[in-house]
N, C-alpha and C positions, 0 to 999 in steps of 0.2 A: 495230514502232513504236519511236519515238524515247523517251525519256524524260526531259521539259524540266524539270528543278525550278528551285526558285528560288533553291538555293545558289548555283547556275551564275553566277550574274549580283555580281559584286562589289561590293559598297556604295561603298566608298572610292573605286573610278572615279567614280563619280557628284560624289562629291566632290571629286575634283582638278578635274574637266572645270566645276567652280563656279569652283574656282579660278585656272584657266588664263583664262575668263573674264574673271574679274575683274582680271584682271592684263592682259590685252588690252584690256578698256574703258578702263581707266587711264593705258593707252600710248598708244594711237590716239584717241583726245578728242584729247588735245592737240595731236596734230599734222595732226588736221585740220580747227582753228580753226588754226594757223598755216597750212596750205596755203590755208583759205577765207580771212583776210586778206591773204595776197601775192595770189592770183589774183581777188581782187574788184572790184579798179581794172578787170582786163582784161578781164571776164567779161562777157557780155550783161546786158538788163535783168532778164530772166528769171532767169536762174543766180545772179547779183548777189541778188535777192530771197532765194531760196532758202541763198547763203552768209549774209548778215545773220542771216536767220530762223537759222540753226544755230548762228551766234556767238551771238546772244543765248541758244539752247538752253543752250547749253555752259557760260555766265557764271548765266546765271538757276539751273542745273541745279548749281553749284557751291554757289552762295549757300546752296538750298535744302537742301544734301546738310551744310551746315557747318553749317545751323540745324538740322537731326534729327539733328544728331550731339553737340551739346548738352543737346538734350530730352533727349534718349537716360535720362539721368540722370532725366527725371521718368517714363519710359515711354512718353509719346508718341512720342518723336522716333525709334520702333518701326515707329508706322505712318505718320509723315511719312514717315520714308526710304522706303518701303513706296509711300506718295503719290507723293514726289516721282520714285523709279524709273519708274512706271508712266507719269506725265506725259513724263517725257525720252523713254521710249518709244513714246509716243503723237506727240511731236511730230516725233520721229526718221521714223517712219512716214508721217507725216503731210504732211512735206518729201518723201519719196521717190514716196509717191503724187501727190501733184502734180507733182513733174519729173516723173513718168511722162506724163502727160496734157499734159506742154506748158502749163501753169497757173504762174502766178506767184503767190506767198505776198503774198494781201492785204495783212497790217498785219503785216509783221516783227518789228516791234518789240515786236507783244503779248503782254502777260506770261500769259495762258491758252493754250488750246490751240488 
């Protein structure tokens, strides 16, 4: 028999691999609201809905991410960052599940989810 403990398992990876993360989210937002505004003109209606809906993710998800970084100071802006992750996440998904299905993003523009 093997013997699995739990020193095995490094902590600090777990922590870079947050980190590497975050450093990825960081890089690639950006350039892919710049890829969805050059390719939006060209795109179908479909795909066109789906870039909008993500430029606004991106802008909406900034705003929100500079307003709980603010709070921060009173303690909420804890669990908006918290909030607003979860939403970007939710809408990030939310776009992918619909291009899955061949579905166009009703109301792009909407600031919920």
């Amino acid at each position: 028999m093997t013997d699995i403990s739990s020193s095995a398992v490094n902590p600090t990876d777990n922590k870079t691999l947050g980190y590497i993360a975050g450093i990825l989210m960081i890089l690639c937002a950006p350039a892919g609201v710049i890829i969805s505004y050059i390719d939006r003109g060209k795109a179908t209606p479909l795909v066109a809905s789906h870039y909008n809906y993500l430029i606004g993710t991106f802008w909406k998800g900034l705003l929100f991410m500079m307003i709980s970084a603010v709070l921060t100071f009173l303690v909420i802006g804890i669990f908006a960052y918290f909030a607003t992750s979860l939403w970007y996440l939710f809408r990030c998904i939310k776009s992918l599940v619909y291009l899955h299905r061949g579905e166009p993003i009703a109301i792009p523009s909407t600031w919920l989810a």
